[in-house]
PDB file with SEQRES, HELIX, SHEET and CRYST1 records, atoms N, CA, C and O in Angstrom:
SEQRES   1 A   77  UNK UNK UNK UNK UNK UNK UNK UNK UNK UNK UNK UNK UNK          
SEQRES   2 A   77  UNK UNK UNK UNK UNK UNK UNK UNK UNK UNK UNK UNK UNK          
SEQRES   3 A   77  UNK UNK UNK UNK UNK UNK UNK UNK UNK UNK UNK UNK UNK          
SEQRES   4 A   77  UNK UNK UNK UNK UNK UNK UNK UNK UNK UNK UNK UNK UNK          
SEQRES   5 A   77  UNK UNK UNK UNK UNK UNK UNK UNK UNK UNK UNK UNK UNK          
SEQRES   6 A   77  UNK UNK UNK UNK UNK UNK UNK UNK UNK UNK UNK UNK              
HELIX    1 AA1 UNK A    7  UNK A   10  5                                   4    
HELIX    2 AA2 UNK A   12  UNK A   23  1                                  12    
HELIX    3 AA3 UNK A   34  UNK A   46  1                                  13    
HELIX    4 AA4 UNK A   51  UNK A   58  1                                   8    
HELIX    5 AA5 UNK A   62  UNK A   67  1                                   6    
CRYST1    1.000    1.000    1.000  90.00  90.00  90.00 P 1           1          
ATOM      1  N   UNK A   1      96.889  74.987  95.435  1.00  0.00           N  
ATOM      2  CA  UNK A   1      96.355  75.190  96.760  1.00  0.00           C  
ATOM      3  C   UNK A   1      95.656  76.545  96.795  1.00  0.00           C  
ATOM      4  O   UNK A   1      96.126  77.328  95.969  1.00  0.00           O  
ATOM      5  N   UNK A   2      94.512  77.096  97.641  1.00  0.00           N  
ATOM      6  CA  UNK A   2      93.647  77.857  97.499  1.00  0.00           C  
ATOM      7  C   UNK A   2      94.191  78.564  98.886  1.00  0.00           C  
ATOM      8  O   UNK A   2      94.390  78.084 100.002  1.00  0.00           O  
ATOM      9  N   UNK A   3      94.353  79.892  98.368  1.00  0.00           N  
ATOM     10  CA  UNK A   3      94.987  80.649  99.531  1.00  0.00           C  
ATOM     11  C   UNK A   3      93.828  81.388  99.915  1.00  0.00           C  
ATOM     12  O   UNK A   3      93.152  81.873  99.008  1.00  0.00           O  
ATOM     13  N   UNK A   4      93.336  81.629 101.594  1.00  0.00           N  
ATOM     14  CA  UNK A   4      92.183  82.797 101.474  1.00  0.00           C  
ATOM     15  C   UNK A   4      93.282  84.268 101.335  1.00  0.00           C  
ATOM     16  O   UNK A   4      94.480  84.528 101.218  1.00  0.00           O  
ATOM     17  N   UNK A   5      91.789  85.049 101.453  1.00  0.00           N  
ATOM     18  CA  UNK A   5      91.777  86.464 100.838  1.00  0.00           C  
ATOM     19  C   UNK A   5      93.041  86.929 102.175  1.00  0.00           C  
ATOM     20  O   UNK A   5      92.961  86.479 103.318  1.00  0.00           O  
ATOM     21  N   UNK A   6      94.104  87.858 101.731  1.00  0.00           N  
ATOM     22  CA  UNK A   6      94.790  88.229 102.796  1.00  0.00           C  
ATOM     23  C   UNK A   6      94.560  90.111 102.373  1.00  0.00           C  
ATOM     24  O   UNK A   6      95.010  90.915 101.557  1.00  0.00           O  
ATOM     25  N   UNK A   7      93.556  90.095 103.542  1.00  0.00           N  
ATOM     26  CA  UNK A   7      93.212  92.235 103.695  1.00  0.00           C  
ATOM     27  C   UNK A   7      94.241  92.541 103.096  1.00  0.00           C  
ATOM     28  O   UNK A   7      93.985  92.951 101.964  1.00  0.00           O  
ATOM     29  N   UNK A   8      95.881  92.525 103.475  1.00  0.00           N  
ATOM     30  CA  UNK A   8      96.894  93.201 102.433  1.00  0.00           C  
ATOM     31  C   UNK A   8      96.437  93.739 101.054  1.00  0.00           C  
ATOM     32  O   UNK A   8      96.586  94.920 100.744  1.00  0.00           O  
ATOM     33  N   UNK A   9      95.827  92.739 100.177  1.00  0.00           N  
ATOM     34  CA  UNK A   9      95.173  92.727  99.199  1.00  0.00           C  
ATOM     35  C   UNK A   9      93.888  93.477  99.005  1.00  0.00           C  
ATOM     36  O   UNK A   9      93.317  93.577  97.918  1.00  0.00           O  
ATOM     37  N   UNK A  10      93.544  93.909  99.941  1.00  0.00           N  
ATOM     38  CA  UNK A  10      92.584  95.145  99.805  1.00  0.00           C  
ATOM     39  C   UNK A  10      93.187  96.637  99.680  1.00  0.00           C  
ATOM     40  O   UNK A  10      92.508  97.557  99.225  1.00  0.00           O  
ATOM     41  N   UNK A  11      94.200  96.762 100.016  1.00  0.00           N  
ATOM     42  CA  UNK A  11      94.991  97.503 100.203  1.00  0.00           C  
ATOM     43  C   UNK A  11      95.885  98.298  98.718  1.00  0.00           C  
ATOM     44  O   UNK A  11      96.891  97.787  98.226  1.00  0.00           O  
ATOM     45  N   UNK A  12      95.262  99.579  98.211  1.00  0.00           N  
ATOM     46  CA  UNK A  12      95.740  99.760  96.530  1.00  0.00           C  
ATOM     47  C   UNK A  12      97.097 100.051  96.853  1.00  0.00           C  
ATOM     48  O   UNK A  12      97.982  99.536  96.170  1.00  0.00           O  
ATOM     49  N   UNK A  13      97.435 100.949  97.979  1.00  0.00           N  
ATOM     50  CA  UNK A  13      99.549 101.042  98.080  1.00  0.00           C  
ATOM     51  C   UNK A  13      99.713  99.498  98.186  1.00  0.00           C  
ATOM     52  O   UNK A  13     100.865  99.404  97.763  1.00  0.00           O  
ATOM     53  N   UNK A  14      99.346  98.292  98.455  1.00  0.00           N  
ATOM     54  CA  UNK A  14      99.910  97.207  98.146  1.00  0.00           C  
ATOM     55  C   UNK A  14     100.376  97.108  96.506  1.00  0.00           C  
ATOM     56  O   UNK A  14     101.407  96.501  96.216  1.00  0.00           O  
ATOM     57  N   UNK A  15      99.560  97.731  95.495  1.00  0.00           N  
ATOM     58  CA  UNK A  15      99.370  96.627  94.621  1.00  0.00           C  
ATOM     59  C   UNK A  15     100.047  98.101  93.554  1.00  0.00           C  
ATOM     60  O   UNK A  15     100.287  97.921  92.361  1.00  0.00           O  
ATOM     61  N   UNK A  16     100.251  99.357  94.176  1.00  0.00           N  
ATOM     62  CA  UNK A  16     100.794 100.569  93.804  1.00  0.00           C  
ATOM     63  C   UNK A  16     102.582  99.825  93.544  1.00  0.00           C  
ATOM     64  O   UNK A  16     103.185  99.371  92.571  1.00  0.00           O  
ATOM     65  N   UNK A  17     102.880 100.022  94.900  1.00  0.00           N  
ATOM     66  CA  UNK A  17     104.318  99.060  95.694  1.00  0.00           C  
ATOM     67  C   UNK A  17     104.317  97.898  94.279  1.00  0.00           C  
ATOM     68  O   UNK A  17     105.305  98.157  93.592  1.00  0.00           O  
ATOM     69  N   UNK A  18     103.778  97.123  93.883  1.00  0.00           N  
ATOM     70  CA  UNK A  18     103.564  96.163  92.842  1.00  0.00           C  
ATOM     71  C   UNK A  18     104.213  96.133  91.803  1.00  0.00           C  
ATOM     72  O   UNK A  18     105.064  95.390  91.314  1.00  0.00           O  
ATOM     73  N   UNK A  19     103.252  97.838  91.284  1.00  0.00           N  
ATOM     74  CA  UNK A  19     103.480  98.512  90.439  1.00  0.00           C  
ATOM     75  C   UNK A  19     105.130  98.447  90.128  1.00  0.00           C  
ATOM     76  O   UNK A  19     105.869  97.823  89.366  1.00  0.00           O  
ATOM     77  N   UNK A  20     105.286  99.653  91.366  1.00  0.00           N  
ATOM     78  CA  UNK A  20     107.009 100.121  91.025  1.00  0.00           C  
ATOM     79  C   UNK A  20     107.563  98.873  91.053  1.00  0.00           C  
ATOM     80  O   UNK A  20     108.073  98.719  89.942  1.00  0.00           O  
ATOM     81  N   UNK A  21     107.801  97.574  91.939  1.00  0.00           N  
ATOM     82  CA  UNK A  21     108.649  96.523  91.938  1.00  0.00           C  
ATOM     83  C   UNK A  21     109.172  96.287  90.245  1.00  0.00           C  
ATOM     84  O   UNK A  21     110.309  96.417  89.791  1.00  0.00           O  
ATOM     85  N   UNK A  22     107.764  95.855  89.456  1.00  0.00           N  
ATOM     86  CA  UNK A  22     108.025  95.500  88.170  1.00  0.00           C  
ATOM     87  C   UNK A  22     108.445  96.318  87.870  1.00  0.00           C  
ATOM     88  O   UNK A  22     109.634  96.001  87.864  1.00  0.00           O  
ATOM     89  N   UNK A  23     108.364  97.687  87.440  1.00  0.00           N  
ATOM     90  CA  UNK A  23     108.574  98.740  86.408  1.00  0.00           C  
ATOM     91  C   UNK A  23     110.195  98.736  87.288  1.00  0.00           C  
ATOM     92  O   UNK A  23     110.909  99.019  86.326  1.00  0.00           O  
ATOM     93  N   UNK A  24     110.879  98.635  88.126  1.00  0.00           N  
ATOM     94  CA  UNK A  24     112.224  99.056  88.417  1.00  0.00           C  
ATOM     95  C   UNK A  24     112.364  97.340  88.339  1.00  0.00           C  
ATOM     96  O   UNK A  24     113.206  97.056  89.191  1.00  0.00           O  
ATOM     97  N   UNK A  25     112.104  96.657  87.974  1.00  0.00           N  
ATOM     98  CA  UNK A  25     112.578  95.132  87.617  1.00  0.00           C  
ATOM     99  C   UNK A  25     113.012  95.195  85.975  1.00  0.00           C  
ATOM    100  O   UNK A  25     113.944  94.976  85.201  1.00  0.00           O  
ATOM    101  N   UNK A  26     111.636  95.657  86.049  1.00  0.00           N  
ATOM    102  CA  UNK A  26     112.032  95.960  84.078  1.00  0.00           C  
ATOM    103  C   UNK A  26     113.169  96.866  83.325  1.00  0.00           C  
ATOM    104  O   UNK A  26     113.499  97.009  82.147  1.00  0.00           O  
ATOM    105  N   UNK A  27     113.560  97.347  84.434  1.00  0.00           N  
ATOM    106  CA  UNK A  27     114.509  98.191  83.963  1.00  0.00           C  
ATOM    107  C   UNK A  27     115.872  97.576  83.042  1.00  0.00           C  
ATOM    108  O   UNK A  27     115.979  96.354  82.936  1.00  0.00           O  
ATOM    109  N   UNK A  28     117.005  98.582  82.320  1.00  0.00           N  
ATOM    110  CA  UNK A  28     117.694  97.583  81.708  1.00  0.00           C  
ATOM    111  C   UNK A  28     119.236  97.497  82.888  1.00  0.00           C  
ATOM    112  O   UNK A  28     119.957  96.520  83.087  1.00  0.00           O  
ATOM    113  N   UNK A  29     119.319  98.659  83.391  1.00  0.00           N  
ATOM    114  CA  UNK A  29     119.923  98.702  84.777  1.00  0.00           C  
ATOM    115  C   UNK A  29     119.441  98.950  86.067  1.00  0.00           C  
ATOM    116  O   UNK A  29     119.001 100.030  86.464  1.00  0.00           O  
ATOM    117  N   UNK A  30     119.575  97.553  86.930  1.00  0.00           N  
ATOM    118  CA  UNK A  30     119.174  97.880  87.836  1.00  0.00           C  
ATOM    119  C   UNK A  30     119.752  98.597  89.130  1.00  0.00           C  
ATOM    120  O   UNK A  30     120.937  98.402  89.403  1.00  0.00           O  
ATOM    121  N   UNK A  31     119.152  99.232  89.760  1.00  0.00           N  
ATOM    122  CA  UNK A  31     120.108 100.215  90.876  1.00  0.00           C  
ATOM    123  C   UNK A  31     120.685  99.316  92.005  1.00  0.00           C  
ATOM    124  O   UNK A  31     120.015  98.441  92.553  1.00  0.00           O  
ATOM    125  N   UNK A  32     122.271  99.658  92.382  1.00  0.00           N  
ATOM    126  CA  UNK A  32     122.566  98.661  92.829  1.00  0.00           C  
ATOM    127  C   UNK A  32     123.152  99.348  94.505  1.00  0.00           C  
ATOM    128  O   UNK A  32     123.921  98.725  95.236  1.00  0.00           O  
ATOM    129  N   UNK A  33     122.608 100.646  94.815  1.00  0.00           N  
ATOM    130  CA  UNK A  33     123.216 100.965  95.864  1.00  0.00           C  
ATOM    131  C   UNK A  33     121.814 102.039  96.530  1.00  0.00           C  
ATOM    132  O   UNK A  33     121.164 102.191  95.495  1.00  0.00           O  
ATOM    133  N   UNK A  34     121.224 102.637  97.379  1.00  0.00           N  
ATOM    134  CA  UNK A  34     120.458 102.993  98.158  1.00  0.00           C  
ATOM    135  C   UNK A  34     119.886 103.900  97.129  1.00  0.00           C  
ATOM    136  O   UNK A  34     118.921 103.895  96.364  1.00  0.00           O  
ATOM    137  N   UNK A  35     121.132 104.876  97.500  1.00  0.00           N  
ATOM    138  CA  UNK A  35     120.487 106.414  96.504  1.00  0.00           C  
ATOM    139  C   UNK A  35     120.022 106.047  95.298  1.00  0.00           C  
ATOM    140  O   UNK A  35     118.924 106.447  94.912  1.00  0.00           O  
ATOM    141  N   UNK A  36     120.876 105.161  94.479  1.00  0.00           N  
ATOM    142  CA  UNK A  36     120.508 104.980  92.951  1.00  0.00           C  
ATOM    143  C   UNK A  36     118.595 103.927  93.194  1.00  0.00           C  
ATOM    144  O   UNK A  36     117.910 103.963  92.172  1.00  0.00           O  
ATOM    145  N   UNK A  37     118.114 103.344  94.112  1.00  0.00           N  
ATOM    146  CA  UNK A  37     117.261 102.821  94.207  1.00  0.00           C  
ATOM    147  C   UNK A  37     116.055 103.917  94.474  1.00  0.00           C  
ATOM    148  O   UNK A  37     115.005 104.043  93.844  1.00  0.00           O  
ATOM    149  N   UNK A  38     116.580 104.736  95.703  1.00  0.00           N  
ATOM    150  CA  UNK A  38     115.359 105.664  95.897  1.00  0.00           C  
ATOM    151  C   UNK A  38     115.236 106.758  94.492  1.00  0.00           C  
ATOM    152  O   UNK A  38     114.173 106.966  93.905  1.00  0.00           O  
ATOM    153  N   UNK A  39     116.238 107.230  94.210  1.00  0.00           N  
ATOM    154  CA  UNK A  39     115.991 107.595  92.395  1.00  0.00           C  
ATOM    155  C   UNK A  39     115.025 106.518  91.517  1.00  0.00           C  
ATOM    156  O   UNK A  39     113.869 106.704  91.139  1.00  0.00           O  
ATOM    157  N   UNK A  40     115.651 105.652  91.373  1.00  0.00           N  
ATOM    158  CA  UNK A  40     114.751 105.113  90.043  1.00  0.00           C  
ATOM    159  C   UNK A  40     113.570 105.111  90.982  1.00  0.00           C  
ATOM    160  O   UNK A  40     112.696 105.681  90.330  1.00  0.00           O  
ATOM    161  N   UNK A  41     113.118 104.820  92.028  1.00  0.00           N  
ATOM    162  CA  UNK A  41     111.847 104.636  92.830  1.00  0.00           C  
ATOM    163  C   UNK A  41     111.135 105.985  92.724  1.00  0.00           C  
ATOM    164  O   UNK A  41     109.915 105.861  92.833  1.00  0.00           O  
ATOM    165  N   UNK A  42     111.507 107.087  92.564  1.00  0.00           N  
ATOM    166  CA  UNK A  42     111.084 108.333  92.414  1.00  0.00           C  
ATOM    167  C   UNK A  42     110.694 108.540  90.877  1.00  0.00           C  
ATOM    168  O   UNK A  42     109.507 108.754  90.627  1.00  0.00           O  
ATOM    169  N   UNK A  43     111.573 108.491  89.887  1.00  0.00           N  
ATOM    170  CA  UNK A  43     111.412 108.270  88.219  1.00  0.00           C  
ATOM    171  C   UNK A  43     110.051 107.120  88.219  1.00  0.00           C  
ATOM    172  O   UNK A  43     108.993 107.362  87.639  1.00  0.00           O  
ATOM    173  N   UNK A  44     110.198 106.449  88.623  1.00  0.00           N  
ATOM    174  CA  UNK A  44     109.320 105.103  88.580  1.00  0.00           C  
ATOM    175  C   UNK A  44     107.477 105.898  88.702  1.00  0.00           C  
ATOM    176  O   UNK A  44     106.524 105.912  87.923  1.00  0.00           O  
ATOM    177  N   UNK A  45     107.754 106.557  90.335  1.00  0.00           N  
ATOM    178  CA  UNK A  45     106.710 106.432  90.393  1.00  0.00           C  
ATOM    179  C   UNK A  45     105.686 107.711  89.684  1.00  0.00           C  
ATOM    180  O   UNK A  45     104.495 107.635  89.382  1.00  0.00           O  
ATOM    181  N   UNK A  46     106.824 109.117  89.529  1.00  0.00           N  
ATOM    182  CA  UNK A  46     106.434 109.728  88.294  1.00  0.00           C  
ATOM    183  C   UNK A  46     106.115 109.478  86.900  1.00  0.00           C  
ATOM    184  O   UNK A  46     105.590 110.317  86.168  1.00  0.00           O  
ATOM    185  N   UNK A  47     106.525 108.017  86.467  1.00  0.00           N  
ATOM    186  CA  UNK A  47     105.937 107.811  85.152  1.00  0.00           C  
ATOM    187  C   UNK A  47     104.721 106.425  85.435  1.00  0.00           C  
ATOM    188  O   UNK A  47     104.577 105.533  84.600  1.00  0.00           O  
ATOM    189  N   UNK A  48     103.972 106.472  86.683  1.00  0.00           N  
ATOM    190  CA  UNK A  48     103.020 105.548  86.106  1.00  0.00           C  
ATOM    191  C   UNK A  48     102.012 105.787  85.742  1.00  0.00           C  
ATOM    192  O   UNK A  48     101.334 106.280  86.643  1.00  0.00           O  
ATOM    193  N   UNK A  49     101.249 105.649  84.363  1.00  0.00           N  
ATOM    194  CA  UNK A  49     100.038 106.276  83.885  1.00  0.00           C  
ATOM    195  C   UNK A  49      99.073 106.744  84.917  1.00  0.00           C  
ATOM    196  O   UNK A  49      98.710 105.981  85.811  1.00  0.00           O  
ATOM    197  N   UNK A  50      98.684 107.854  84.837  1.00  0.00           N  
ATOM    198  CA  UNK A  50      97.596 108.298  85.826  1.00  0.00           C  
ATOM    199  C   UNK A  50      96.166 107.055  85.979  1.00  0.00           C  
ATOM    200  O   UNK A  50      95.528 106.653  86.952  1.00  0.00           O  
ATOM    201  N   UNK A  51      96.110 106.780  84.636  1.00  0.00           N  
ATOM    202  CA  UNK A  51      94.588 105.669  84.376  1.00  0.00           C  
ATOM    203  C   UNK A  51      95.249 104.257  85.019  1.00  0.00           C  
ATOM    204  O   UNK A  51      94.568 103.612  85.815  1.00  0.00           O  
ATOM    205  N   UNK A  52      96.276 103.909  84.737  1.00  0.00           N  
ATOM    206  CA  UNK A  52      96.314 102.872  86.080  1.00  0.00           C  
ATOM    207  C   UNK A  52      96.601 102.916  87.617  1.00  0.00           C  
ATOM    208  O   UNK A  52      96.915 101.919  88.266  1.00  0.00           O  
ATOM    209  N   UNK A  53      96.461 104.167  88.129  1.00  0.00           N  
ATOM    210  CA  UNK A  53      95.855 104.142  89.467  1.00  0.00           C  
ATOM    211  C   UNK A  53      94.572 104.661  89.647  1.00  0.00           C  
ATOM    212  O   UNK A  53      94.000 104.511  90.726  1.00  0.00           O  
ATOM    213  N   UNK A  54      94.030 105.281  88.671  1.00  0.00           N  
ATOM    214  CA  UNK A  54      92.322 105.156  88.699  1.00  0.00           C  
ATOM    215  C   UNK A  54      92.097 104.124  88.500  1.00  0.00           C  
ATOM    216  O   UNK A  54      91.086 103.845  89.144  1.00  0.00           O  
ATOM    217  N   UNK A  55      92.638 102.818  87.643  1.00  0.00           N  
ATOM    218  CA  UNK A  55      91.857 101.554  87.482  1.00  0.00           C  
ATOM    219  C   UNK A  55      91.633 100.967  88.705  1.00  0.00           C  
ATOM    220  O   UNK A  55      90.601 100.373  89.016  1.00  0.00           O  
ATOM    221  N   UNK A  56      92.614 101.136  89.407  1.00  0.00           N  
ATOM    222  CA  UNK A  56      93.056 100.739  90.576  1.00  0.00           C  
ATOM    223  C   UNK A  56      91.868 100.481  91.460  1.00  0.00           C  
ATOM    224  O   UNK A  56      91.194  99.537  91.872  1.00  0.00           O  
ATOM    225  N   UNK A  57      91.988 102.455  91.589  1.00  0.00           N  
ATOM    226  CA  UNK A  57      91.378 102.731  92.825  1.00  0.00           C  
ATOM    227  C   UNK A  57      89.460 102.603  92.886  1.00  0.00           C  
ATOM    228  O   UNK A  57      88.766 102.848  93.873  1.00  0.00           O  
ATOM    229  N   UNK A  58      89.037 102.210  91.685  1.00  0.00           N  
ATOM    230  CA  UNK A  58      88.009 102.182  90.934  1.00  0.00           C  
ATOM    231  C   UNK A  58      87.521 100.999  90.898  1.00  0.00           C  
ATOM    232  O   UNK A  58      86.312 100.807  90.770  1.00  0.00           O  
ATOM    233  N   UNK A  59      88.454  99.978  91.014  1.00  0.00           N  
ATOM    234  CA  UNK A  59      88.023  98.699  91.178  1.00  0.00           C  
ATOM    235  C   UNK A  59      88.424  98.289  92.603  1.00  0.00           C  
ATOM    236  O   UNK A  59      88.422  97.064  92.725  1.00  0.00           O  
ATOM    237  N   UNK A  60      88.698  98.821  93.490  1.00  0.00           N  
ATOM    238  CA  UNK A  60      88.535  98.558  95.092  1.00  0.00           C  
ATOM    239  C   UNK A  60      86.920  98.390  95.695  1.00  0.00           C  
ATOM    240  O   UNK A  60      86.781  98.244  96.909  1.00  0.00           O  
ATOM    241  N   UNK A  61      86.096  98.408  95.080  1.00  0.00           N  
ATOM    242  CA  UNK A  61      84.355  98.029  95.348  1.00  0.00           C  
ATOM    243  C   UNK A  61      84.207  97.157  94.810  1.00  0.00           C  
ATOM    244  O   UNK A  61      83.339  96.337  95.108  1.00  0.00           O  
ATOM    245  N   UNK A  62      84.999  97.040  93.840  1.00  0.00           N  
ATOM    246  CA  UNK A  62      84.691  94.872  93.057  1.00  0.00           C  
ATOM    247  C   UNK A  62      85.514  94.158  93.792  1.00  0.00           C  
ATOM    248  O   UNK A  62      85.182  92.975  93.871  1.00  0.00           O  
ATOM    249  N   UNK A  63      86.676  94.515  94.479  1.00  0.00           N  
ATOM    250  CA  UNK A  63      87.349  93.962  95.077  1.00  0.00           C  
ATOM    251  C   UNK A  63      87.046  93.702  96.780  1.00  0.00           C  
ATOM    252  O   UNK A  63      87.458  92.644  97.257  1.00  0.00           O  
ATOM    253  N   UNK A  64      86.430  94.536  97.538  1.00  0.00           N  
ATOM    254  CA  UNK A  64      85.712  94.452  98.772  1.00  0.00           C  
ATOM    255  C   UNK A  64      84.527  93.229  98.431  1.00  0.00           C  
ATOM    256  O   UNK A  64      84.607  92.139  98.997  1.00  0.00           O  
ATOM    257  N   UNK A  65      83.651  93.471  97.648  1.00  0.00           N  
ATOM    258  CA  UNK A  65      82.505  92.635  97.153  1.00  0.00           C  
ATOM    259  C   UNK A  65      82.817  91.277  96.939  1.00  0.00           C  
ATOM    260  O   UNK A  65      82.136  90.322  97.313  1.00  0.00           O  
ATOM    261  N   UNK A  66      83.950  91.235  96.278  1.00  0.00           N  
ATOM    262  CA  UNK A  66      84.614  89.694  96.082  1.00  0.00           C  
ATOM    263  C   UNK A  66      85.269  89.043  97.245  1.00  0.00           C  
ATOM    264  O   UNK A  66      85.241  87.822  97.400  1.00  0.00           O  
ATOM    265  N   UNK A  67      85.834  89.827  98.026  1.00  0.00           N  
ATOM    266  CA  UNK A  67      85.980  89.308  99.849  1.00  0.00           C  
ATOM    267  C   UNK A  67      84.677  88.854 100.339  1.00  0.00           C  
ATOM    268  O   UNK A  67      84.500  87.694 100.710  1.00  0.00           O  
ATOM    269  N   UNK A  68      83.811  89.703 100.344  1.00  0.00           N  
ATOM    270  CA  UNK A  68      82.668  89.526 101.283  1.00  0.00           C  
ATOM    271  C   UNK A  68      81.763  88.547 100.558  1.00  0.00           C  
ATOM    272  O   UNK A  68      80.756  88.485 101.263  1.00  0.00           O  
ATOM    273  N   UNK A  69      81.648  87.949  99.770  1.00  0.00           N  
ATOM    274  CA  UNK A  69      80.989  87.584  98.322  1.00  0.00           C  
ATOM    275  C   UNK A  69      81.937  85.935  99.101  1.00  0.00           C  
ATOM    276  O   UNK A  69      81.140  85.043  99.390  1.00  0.00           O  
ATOM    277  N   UNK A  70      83.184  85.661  99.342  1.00  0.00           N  
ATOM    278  CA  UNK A  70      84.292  84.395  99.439  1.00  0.00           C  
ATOM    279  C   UNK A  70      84.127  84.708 100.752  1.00  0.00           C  
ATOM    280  O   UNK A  70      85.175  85.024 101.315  1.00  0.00           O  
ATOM    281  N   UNK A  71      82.946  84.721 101.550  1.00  0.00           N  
ATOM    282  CA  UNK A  71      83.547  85.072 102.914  1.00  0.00           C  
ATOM    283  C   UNK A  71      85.005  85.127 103.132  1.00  0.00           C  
ATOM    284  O   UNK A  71      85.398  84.144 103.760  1.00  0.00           O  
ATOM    285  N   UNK A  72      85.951  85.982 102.806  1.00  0.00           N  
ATOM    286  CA  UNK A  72      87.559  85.654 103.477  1.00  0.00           C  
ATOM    287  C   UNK A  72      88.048  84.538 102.757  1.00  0.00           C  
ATOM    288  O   UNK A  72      89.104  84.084 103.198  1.00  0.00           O  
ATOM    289  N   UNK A  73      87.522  83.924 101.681  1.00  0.00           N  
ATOM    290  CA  UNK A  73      88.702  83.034 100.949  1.00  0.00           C  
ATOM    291  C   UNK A  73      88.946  83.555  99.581  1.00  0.00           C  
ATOM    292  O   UNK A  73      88.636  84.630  99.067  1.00  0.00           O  
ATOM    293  N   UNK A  74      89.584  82.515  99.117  1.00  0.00           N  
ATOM    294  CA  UNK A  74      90.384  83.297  97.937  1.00  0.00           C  
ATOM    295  C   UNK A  74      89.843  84.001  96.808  1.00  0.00           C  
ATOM    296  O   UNK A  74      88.869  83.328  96.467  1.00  0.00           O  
ATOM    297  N   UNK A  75      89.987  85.367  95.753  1.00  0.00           N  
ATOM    298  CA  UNK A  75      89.343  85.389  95.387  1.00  0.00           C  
ATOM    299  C   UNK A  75      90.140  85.802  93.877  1.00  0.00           C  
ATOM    300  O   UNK A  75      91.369  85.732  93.874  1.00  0.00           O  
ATOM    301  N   UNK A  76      89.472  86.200  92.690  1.00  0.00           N  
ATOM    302  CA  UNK A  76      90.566  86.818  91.840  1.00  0.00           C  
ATOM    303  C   UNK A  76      91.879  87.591  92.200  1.00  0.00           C  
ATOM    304  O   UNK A  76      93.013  87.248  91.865  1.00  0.00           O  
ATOM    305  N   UNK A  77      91.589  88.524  92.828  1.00  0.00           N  
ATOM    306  CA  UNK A  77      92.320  89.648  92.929  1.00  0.00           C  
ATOM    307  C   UNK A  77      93.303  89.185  93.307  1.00  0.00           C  
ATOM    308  O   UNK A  77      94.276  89.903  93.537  1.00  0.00           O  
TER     309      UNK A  77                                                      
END                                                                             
């Protein structure tokens, strides 16, 4: 089924937020109480390569273009 484009998805702290989910998914322990979550969420977000939030933020003009391009329906991203 073909979902349209949801703005969320324009949005790079959406896809930042993304980021950390996996990388504290991937972990080999996961945090199982508040503090231990906002920690690894802090570790997390200090180790994500600097070049993947420039990729990011760098490809937010291919990503506007591809909305407006699908009038509002679905698109890669």
């Amino acid at each position: 089924m073909d979902w349209p484009a949801y703005t969320p998805d324009l949005n790079p702290i959406k896809h930042v937020w993304d980021m950390l989910g996996r990388r504290i998914a991937a972990r080999q322990h996961h945090p199982t109480y508040l503090p231990a979550l906002r920690r690894a969420l802090l570790d997390e977000w200090c180790n994500i390569p600097q070049d993947q939030t420039y990729n990011l933020i760098f490809s937010m003009p291919r990503r506007y273009k591809a909305c407006i391009a699908s009038s509002g329906r679905q698109t890669p991203y």
